[in-house]
C-alpha positions in Angstrom: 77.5 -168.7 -124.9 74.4 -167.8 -127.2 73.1 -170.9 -129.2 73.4 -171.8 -132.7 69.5 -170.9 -132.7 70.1 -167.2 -130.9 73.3 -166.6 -132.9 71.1 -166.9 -136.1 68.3 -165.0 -134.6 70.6 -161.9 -133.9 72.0 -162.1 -137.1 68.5 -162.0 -139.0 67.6 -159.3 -136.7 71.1 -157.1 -138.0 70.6 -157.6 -141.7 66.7 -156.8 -141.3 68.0 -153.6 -139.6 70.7 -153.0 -141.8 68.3 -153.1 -144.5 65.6 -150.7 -142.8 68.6 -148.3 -142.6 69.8 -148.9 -146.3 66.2 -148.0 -147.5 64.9 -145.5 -145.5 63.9 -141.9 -147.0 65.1 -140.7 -144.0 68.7 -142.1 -142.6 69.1 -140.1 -139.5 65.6 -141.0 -138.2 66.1 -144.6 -138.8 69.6 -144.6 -137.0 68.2 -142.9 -134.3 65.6 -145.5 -133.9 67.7 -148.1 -134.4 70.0 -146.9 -131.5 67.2 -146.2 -129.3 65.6 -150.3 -129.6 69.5 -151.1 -129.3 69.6 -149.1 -126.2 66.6 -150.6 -124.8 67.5 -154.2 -125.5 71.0 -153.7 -123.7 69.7 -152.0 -120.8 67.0 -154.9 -120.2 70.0 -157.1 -119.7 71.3 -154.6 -117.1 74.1 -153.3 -119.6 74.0 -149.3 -119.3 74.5 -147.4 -122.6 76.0 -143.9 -121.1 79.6 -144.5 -121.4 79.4 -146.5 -124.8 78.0 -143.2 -126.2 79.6 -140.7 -128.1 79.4 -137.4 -127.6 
């Protein structure tokens, strides 16, 4: 069970990226790097991606 610290820390991190996403002059290159640091941050705790993906 995350902290109260960690739970706050993740949720900073979501509205900083929802925000990138919201003003970025262009969407589908900041989705795509958001799902790509997403990726990378799953698969560092051993959680692979390849069947969560659609296709």
């Amino acid at each position: 069970m995350p902290t109260e610290k960690e739970m706050i820390n993740n949720l900073i991190d979501k509205f900083t990226d929802l925000q990138r996403i919201k003003k970025s002059p262009d969407l589908e290159k900041e989705v795509d790097y958001q799902i790509k640091v997403t990726k990378a941050k799953l698969e560092s705790f051993g959680i692979i991606t390849e069947d969560l993906e659609i296709k």
